[in-house]
GUTOR-483285 format. One record per residue (C-alpha): residue in three letters; residue number from 0; x, y, z. Coordinates in nm, 2 decimals. Last residue first. Example, Ala and Ser with C-alpha at 12.3 -4.5 7.8 and 13.67 -1.06 7.14 Angstrom:
<r res="Ser" n="1" u="1.37" v="-0.11" w="0.71"/>
<r res="Ala" n="0" u="1.23" v="-0.45" w="0.78"/>
This chain:
<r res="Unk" n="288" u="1.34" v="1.27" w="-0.41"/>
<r res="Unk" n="287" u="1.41" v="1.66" w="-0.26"/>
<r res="Unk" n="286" u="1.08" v="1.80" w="-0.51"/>
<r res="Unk" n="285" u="1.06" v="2.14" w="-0.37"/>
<r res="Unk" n="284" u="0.70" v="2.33" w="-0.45"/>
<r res="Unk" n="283" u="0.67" v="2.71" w="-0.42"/>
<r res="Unk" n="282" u="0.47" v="2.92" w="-0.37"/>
<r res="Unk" n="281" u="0.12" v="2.79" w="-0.25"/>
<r res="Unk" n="280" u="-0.18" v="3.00" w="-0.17"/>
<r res="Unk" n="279" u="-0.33" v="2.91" w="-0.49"/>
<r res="Unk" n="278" u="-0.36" v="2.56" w="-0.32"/>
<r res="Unk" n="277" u="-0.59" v="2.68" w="-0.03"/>
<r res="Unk" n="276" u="-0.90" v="2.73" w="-0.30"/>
<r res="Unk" n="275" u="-1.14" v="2.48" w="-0.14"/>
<r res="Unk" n="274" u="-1.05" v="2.59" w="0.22"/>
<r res="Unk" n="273" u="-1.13" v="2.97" w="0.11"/>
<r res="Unk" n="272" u="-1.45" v="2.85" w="0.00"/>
<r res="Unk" n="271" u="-1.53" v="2.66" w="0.32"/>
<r res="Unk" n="270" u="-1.44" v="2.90" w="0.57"/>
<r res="Unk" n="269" u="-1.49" v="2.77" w="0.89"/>
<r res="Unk" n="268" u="-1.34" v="3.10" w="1.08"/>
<r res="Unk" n="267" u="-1.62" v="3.21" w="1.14"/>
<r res="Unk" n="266" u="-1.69" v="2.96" w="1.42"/>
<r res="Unk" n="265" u="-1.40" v="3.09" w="1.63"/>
<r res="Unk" n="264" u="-1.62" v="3.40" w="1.65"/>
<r res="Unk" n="263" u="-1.88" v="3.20" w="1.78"/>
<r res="Unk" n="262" u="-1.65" v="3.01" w="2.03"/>
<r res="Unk" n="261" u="-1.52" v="3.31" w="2.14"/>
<r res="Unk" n="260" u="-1.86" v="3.49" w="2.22"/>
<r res="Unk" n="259" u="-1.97" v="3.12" w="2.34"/>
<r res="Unk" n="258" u="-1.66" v="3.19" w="2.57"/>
<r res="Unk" n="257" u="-1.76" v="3.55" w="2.71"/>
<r res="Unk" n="256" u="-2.09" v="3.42" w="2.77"/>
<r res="Unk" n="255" u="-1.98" v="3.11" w="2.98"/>
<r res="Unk" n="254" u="-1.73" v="3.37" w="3.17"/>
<r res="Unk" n="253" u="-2.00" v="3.63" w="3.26"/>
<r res="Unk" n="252" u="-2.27" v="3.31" w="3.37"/>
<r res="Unk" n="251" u="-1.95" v="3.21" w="3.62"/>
<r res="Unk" n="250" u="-1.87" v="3.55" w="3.76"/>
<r res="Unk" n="249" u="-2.26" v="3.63" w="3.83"/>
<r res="Unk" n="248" u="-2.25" v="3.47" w="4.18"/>
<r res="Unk" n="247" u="-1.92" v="3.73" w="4.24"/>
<r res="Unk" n="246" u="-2.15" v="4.01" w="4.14"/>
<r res="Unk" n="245" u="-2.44" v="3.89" w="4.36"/>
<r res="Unk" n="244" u="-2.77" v="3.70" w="4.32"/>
<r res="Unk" n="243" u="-2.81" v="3.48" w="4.63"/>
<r res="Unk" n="242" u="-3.23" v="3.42" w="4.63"/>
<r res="Unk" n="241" u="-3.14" v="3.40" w="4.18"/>
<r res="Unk" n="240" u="-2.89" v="3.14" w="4.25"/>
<r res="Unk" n="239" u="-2.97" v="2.77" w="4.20"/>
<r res="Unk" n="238" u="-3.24" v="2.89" w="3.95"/>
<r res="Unk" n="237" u="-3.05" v="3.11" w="3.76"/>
<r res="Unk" n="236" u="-2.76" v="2.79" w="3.74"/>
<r res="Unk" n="235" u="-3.08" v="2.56" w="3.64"/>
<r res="Unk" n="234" u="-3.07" v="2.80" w="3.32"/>
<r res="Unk" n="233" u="-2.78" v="2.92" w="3.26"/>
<r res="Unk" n="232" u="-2.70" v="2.55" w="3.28"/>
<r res="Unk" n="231" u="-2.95" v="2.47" w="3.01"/>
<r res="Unk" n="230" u="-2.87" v="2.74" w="2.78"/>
<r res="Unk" n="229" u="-2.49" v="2.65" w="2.76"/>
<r res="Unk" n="228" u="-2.59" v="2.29" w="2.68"/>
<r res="Unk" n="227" u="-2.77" v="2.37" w="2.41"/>
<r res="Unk" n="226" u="-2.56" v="2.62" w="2.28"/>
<r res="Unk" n="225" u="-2.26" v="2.38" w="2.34"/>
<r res="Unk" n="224" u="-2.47" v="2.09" w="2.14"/>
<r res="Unk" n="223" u="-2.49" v="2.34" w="1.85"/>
<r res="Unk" n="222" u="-2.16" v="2.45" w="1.84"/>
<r res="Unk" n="221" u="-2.01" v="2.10" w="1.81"/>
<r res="Unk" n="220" u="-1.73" v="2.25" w="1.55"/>
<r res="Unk" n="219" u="-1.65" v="2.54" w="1.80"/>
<r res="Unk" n="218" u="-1.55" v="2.32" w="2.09"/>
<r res="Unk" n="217" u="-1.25" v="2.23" w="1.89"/>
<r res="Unk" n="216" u="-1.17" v="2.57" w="1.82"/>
<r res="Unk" n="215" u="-1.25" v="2.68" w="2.21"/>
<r res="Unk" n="214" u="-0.97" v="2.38" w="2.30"/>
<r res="Unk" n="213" u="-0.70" v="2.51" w="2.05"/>
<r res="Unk" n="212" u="-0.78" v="2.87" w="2.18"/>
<r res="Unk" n="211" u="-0.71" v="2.73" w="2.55"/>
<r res="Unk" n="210" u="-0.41" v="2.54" w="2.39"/>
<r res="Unk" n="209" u="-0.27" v="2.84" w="2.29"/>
<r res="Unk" n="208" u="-0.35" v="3.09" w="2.56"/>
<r res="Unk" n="207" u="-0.16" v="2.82" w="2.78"/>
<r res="Unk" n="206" u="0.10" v="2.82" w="2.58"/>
<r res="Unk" n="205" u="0.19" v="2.57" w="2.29"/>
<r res="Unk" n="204" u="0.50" v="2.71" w="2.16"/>
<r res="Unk" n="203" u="0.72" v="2.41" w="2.29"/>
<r res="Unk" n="202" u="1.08" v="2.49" w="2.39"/>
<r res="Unk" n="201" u="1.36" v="2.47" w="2.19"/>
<r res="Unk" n="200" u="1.49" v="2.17" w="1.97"/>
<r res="Unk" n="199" u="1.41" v="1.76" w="1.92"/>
<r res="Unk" n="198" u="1.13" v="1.79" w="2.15"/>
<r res="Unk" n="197" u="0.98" v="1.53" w="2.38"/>
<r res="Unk" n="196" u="0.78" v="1.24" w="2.27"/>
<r res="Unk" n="195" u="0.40" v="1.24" w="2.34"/>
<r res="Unk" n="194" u="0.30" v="0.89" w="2.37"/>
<r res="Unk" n="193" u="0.05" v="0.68" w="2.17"/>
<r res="Unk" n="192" u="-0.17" v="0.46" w="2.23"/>
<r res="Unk" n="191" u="-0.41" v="0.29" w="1.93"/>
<r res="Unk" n="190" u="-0.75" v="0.36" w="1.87"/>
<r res="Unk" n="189" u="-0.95" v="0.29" w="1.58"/>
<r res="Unk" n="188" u="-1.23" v="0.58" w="1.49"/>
<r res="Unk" n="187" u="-1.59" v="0.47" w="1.38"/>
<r res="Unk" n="186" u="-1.77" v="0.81" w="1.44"/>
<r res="Unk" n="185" u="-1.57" v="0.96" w="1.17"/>
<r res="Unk" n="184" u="-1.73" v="1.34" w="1.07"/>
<r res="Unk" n="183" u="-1.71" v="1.46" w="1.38"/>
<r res="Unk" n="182" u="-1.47" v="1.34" w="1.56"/>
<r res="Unk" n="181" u="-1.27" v="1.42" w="1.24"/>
<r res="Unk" n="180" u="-1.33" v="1.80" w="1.20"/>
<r res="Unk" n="179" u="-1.26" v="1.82" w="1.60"/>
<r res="Unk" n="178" u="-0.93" v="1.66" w="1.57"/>
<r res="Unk" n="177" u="-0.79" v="1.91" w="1.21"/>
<r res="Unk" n="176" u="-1.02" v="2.21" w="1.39"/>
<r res="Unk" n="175" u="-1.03" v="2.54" w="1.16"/>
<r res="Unk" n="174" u="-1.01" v="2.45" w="0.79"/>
<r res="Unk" n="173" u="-1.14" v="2.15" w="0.85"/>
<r res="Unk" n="172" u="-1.45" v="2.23" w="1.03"/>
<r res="Unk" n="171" u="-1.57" v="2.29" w="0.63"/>
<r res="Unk" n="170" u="-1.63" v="1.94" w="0.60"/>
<r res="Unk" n="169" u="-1.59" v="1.80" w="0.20"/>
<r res="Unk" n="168" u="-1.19" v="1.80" w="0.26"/>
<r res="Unk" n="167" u="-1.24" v="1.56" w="0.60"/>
<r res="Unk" n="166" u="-1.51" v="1.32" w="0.38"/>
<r res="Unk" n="165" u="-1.25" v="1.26" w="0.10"/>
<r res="Unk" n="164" u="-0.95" v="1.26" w="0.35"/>
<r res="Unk" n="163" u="-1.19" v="0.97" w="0.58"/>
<r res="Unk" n="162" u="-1.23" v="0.78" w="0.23"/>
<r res="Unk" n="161" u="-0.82" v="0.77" w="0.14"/>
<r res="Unk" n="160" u="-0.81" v="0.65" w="0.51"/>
<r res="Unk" n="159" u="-0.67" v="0.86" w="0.76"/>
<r res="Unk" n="158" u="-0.33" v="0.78" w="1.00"/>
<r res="Unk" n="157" u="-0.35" v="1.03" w="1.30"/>
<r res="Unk" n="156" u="-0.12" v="1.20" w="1.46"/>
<r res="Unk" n="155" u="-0.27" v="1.54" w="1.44"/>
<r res="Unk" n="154" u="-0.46" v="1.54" w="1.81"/>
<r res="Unk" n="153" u="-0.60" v="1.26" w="2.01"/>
<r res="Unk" n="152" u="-0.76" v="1.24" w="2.37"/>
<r res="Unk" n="151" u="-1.08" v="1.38" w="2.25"/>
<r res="Unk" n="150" u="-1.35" v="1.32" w="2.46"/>
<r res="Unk" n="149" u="-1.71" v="1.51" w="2.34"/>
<r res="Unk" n="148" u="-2.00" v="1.58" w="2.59"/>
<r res="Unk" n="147" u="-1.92" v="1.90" w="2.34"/>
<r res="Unk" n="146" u="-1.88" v="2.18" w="2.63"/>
<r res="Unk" n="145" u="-1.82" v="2.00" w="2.91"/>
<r res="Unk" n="144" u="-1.59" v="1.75" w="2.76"/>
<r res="Unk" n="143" u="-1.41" v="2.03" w="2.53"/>
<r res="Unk" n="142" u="-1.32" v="2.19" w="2.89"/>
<r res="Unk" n="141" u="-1.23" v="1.88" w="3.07"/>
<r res="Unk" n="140" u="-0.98" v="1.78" w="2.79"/>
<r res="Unk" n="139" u="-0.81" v="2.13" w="2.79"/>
<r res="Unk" n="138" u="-0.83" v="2.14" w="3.19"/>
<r res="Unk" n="137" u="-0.61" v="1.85" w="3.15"/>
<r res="Unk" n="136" u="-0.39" v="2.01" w="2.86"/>
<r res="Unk" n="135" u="-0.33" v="2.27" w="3.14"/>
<r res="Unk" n="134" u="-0.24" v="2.08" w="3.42"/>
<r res="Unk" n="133" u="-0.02" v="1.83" w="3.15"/>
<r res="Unk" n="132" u="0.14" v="2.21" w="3.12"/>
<r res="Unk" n="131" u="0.22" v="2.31" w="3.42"/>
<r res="Unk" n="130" u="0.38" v="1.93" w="3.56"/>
<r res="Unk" n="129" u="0.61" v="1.97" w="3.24"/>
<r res="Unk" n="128" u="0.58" v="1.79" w="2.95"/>
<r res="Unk" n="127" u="0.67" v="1.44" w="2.83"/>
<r res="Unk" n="126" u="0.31" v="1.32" w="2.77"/>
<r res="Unk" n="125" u="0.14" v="0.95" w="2.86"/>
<r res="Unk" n="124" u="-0.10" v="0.81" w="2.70"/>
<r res="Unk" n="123" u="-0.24" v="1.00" w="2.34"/>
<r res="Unk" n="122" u="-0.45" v="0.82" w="2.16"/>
<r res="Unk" n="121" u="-0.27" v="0.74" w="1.83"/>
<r res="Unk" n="120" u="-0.60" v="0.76" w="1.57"/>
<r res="Unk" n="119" u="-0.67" v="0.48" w="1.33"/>
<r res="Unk" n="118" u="-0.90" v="0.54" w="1.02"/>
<r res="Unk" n="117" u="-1.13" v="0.28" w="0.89"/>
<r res="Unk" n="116" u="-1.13" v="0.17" w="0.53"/>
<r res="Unk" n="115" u="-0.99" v="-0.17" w="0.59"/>
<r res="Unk" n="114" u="-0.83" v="-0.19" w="0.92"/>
<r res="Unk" n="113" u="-0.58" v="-0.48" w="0.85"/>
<r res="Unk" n="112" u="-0.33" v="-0.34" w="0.68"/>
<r res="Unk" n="111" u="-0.43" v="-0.05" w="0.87"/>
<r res="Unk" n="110" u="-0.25" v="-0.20" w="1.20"/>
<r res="Unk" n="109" u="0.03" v="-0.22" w="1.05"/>
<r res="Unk" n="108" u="0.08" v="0.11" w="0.92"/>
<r res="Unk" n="107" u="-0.02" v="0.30" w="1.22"/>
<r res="Unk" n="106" u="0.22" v="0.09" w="1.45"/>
<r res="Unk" n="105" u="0.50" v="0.12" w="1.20"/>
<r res="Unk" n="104" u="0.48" v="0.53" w="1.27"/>
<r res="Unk" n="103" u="0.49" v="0.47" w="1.60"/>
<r res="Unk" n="102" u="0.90" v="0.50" w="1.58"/>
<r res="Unk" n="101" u="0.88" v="0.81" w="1.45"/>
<r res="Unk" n="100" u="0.74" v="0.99" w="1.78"/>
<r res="Unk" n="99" u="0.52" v="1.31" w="1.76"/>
<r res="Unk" n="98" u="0.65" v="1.51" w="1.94"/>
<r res="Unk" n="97" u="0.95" v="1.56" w="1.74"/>
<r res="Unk" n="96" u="0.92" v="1.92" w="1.63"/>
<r res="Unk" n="95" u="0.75" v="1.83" w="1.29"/>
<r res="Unk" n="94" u="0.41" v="1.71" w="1.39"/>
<r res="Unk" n="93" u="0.23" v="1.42" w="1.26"/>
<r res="Unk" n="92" u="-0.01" v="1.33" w="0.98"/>
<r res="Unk" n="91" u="-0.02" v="0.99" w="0.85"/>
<r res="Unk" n="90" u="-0.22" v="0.95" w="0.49"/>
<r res="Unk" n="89" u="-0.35" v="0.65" w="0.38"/>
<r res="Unk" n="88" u="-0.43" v="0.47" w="0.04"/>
<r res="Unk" n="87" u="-0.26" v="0.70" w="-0.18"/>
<r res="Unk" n="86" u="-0.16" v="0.84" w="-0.56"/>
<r res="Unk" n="85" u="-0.09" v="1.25" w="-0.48"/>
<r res="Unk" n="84" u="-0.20" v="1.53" w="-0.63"/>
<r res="Unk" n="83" u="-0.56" v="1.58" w="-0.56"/>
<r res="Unk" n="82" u="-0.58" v="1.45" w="-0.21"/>
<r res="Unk" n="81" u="-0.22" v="1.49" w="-0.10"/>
<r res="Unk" n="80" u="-0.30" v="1.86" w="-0.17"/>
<r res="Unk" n="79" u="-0.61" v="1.94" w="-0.01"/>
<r res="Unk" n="78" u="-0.45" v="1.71" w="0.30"/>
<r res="Unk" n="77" u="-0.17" v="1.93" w="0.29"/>
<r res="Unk" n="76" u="-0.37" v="2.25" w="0.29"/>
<r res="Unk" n="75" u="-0.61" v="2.11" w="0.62"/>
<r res="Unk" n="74" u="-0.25" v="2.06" w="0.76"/>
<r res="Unk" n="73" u="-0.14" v="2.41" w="0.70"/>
<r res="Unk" n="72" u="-0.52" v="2.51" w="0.78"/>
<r res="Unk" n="71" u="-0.46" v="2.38" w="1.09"/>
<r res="Unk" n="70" u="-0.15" v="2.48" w="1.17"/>
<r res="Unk" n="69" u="-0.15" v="2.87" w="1.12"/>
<r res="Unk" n="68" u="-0.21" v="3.08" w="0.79"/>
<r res="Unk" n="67" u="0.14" v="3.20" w="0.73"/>
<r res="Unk" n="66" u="0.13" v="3.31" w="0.39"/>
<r res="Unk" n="65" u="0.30" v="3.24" w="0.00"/>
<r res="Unk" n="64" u="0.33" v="2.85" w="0.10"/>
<r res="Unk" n="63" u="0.59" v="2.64" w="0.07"/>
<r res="Unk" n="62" u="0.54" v="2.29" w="-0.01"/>
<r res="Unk" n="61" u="0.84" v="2.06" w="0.07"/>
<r res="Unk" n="60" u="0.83" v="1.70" w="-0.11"/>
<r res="Unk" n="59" u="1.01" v="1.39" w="-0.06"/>
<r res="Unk" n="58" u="0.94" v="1.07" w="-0.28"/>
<r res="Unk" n="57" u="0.97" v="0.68" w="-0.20"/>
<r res="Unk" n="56" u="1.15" v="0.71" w="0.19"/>
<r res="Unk" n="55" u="1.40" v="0.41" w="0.24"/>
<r res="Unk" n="54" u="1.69" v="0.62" w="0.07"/>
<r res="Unk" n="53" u="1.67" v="0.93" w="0.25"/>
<r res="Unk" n="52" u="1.99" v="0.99" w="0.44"/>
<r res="Unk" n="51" u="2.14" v="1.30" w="0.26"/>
<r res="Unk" n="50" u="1.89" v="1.54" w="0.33"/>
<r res="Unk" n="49" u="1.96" v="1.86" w="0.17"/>
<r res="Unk" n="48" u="1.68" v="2.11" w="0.12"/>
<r res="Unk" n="47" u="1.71" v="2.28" w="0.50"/>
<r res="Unk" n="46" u="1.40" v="2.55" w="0.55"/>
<r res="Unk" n="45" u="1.55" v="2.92" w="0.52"/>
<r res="Unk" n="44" u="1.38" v="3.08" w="0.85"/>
<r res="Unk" n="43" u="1.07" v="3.30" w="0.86"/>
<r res="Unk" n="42" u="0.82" v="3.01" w="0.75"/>
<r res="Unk" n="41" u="0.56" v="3.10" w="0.54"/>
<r res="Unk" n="40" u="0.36" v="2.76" w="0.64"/>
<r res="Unk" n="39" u="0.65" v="2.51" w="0.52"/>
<r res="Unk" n="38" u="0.40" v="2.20" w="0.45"/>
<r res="Unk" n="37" u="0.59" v="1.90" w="0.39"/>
<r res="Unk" n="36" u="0.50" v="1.58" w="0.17"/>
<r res="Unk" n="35" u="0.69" v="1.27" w="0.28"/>
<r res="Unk" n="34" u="0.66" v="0.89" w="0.05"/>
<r res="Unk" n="33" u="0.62" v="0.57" w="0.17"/>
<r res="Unk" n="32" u="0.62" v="0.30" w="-0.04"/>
<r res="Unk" n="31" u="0.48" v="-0.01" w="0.17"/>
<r res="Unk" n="30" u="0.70" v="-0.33" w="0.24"/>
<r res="Unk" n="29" u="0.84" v="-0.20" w="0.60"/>
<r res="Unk" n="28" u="1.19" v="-0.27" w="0.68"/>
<r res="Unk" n="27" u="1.30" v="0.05" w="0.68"/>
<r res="Unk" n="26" u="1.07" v="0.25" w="0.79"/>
<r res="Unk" n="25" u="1.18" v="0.36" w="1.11"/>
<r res="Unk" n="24" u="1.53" v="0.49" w="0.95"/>
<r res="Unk" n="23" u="1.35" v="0.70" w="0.69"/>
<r res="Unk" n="22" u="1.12" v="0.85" w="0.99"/>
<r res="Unk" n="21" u="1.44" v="0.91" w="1.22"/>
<r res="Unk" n="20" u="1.63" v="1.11" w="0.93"/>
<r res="Unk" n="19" u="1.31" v="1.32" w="0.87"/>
<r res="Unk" n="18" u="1.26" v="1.41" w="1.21"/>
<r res="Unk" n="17" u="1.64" v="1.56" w="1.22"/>
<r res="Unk" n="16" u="1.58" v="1.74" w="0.91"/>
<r res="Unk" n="15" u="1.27" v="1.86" w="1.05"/>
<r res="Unk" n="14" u="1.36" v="1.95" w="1.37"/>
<r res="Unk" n="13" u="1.68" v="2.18" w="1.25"/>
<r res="Unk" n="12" u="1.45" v="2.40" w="1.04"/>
<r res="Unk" n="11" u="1.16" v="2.38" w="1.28"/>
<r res="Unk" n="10" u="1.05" v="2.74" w="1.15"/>
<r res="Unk" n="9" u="0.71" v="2.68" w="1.12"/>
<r res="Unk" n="8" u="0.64" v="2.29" w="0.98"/>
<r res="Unk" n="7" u="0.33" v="2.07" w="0.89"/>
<r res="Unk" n="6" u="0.43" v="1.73" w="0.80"/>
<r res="Unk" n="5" u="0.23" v="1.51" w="0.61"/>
<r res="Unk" n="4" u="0.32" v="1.13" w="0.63"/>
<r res="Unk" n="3" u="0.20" v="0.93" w="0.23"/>
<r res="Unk" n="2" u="0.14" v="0.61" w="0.22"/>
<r res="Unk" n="1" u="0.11" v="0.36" w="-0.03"/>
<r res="Unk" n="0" u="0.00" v="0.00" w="0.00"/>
């Protein structure tokens, strides 16, 4: 079978060679042509075009794009791409910065030899961060399960069924929420665990901010379940206060309405049209192999 691993990069110059050099030695005894397609989202930094230890990888590609227009739509783009241009069966996306480990990329492959058209996501088990941020990514998870009744443990590394690509290019979520375009649009999803690696370079550039706008994205694709939601406990929480009404009781119906502000605006950001025509917004196209 062919597969093809996307790899959405922003200045990860020194990463990406590094990442590509572990991928081609992981795959080398695997009996599938696997090929690398790279999305450079604008990056500031001149992206490395040598990579001397390639010889187990089919074809390697770096797409550079004309504008920076953020990770998702970088791997929304690549799919868009992969789809129309390339010959495939699967597609693995992963990040560039080492995080997401090489050496799982076998436990994809093997597993959709036998997985038919269903896609397989790597469920993510145990993270390498510090004590602040696995906090923070827990009050990520509990957020998007209040809001959606949704639990996504999973984020790019994925491996997607040419069908699953089809469906995740005709959903306009896309273009905003890779994970939250998929949970909604597979409800059939194999899982298999998958551990956060640590980086290859520099520190991570998920903040807090970051990964609370990741979460509100996410949320934004299920915005009808959060209204509904959000109206019933506005609701019962009137009730449970209205004989204590007081600024501080107020705090918590403030802070829902200021996110479903976010979340709507978040929501405008599903732009179908401008997802359709994401490959005039590339500049330039590397062939390396």
């Amino acid at each position: 079978m062919k597969y093809v691993i996307l790899i959405p990069i922003y200045n990860d110059r020194e990463s990406l060679k590094f990442l590509v050099e572990n991928i081609n030695s992981e795959i080398k005894d695997l009996n599938h042509e696997i090929s690398l397609v790279v999305i450079n989202d604008a990056s500031s930094q001149q992206i490395i075009d040598t990579y001397p230890n390639i010889e187990n990888i089919s074809s390697f590609e770096i797409i550079s794009m004309k504008e920076n227009r953020g990770h998702a739509r970088c791997i929304a783009t690549g799919l868009k791409y992969i789809f129309e241009k390339k010959d495939f069966n699967f597609v693995i996306p992963m990040d560039g910065d080492g995080e997401d480990r090489p050496e799982e990329i076998k436990n994809f492959i093997q597993l959709s030899e036998q997985s038919g058209e269903k896609s397989i996501i790597g469920e993510r088990v145990k993270r390498s961060e510090g004590l602040f941020f696995q906090l923070c990514y827990q009050f990520h998870k509990f957020l998007t399960l209040a809001f959606t009744g949704q639990s996504i443990k999973f984020g790019n590394f994925t491996c997607l069924s040419k069908s699953t690509v089809k469906k995740m290019l005709e959903e306009k979520a896309t273009w905003n929420s890779f994970s939250g375009s998929l949970k909604k649009i597979e409800k059939d999803l194999i899982s298999i665990p998958s551990i956060r690696g640590k980086r290859y370079f520099g520190p991570s550039q998920m903040s807090f901010f970051n990964l609370l706008k990741h979460s509100l994205s996410i949320i934004s694709v299920f915005r009808k379940t959060v209204l509904i939601r959000s109206a019933l406990f506005i609701v019962f929480y009137i009730l449970l206060i209205k004989s204590y009404a007081s600024i501080i009781t107020s705090l918590p119906l403030v802070l829902l309405l200021i996110m479903i502000y976010s979340i709507s605006s978040l929501a405008l950001r599903e732009n179908i049209e401008e997802f359709n025509n994401s490959l005039t917004n590339i500049h330039d196209i590397d062939k390396i192999k």
